[in-house]
C-alpha positions in Angstrom: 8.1 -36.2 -10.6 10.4 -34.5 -8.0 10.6 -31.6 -10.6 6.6 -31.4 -9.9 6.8 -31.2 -5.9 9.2 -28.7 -6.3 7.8 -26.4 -8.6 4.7 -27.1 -6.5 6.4 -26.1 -3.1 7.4 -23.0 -5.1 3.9 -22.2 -6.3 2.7 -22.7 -2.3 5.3 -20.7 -1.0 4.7 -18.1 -3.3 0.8 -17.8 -2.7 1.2 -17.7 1.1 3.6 -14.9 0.8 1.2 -12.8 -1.2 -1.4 -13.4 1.2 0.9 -12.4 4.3 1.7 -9.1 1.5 -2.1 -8.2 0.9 -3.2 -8.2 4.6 -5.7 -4.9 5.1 -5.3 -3.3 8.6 -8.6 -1.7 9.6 -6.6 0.6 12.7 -6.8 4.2 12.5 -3.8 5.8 11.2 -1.5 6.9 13.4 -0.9 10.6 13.8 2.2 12.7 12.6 3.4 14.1 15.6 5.7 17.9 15.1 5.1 20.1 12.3 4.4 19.1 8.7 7.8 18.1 7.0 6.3 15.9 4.5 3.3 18.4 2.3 3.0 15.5 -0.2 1.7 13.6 2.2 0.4 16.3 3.8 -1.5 17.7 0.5 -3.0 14.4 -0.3 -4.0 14.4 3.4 -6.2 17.6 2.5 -7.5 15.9 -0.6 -9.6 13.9 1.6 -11.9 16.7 2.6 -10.9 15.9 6.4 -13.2 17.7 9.1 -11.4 19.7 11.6 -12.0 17.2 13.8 -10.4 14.6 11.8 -7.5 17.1 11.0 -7.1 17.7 14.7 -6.7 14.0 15.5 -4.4 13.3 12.3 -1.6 16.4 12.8 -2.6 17.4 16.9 0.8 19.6 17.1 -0.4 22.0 13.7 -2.6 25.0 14.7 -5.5 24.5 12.7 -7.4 28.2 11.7 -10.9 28.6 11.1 -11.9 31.1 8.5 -13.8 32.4 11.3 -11.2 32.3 13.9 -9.3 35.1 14.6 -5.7 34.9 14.6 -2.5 37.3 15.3 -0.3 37.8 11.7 3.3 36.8 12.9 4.9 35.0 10.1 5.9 31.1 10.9 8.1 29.5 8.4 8.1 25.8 10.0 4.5 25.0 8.3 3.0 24.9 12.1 0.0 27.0 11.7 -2.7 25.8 8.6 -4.9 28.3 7.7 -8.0 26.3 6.2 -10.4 26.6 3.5 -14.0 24.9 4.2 -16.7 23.8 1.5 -20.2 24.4 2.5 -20.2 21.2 4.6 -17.3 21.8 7.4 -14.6 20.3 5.2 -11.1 21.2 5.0 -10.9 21.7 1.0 -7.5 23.6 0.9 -5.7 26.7 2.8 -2.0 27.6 3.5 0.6 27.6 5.8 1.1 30.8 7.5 
């Protein structure tokens, strides 16, 4: 019998740790402040099809460029300027760092 209360303690504890584990947070994430150090994160960030908006909001220290904006051709090597690729609706589909 005490073998039973204790495997069933166990068995309690176990469950209420996986619930504390699978909580969903329903926040906005929080945006990446600097430049983009991290393009895996950054990449599957584009994958999303974000809006400028949305990119905007999510990296607000990047440049963001327009294919119609116009923009001078200095050469940055600290990924701080995103050139942008946009689908037909607005969407950020791809681009490079310039």
């Amino acid at each position: 019998m005490p073998r039973l209360l204790i495997v069933s303690a166990a068995l309690a504890a176990m469950l209420s740790l996986s619930a504390c584990g699978s909580s969903v947070s329903l926040a906005e994430p929080q945006p990446i402040r600097g430049y983009v150090s991290n393009v895996g994160a950054f990449q599957n960030f584009i994958a999303t099809r974000p809006t400028p908006s949305g990119f905007r909001r999510m990296y607000p220290d990047v440049q963001l460029v327009l294919p119609q904006d116009i923009a001078t051709m200095e050469m940055r090597n600290n990924n701080s300027r995103y050139f942008a690729q946009m689908d037909n609706q607005g969407r950020i589909v791809g681009g490079s760092f310039r």
